[in-house]
N, C-alpha and C positions, 0 to 999 in steps of 0.2 A: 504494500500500500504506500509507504513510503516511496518506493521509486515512479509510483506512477503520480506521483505529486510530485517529483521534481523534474521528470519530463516535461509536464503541464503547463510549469513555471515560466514566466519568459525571461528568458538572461539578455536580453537584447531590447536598446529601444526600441520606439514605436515607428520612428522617422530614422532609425540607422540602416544607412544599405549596408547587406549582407551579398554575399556571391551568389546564395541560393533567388534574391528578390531581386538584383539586375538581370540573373537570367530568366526569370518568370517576366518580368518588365517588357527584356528584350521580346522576348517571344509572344506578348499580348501583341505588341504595337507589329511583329510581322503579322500574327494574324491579324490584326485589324487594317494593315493594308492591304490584306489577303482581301477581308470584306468591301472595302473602297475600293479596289481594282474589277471587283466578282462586279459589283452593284454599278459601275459604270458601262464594265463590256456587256450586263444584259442590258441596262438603258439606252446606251450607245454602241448600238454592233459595228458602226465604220466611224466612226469618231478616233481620234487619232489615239485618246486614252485608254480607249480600250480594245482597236483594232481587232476588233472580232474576234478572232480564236487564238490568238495570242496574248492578248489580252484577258482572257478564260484560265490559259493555260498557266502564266502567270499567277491568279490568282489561288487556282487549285496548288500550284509548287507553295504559295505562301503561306496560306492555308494550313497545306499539310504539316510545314513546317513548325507551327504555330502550338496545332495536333501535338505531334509527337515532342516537341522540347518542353512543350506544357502539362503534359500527359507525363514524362520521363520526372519533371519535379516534383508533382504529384505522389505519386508514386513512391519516390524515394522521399518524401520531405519523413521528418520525424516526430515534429509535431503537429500543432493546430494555427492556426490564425492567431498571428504574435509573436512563435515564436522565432522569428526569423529564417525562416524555412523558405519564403516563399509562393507557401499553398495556393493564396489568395490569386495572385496573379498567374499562378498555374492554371487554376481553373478558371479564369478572366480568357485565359490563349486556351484552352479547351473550348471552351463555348462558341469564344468566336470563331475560332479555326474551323468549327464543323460551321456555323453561319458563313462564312468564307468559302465553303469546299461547296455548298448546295448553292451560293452564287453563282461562283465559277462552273462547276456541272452544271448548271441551266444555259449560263452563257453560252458555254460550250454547245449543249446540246445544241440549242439554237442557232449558233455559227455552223452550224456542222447540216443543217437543214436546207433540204433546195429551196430558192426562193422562186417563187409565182411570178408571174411572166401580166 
């Protein structure tokens, strides 16, 4: 009982970056360009922003990224929210990296579609 009360504990401020919360940080803000890239190439299939399926493609790589470095500190954190672990922003680039990935696949799909004549 003792030990799991000093896991609990947070030994770390509340505003000090740790290694574990600039790589959750980094990896919100890829995935969330993942989601700004996805949400232009499907508003804009020939817009230069999102150039159709490259623009898709893009997104899905950023996305993914977002996914798996988000997903990875999760996973590995060892505490909860506080303790400098990072969680928070793990699960910030989880979320969005799959909002990001269902962009992108729509974009895609759509870029990838004949277009009517």
């Amino acid at each position: 009982m003792l030990t799991a009360h000093l896991l609990a504990t947070s030994t770390v401020g509340a505003g000090t970056p740790t290694t574990d919360r600039v790589i959750a940080t980094a990896a919100a803000f890829v995935a969330l360009a993942g989601v700004i890239i996805g949400g232009l190439a499907l508003v804009r299939p020939t817009s230069r922003a999102g150039a159709g399926s490259r623009g898709a493609v893009v997104a899905l790589v950023a996305a993914a990224i977002g996914v798996i470095v988000g997903g990875f500190v999760v996973v590995t954190a060892d505490g909860g929210p506080g303790t400098g672990n990072g969680i928070v922003g793990g699960y910030v680039a989880v979320v969005l990296g799959l909002a990001g990935v269902v962009l992108g696949g729509s974009a895609l799909a759509r870029s990838r579609r004949p277009r009517r004549a």
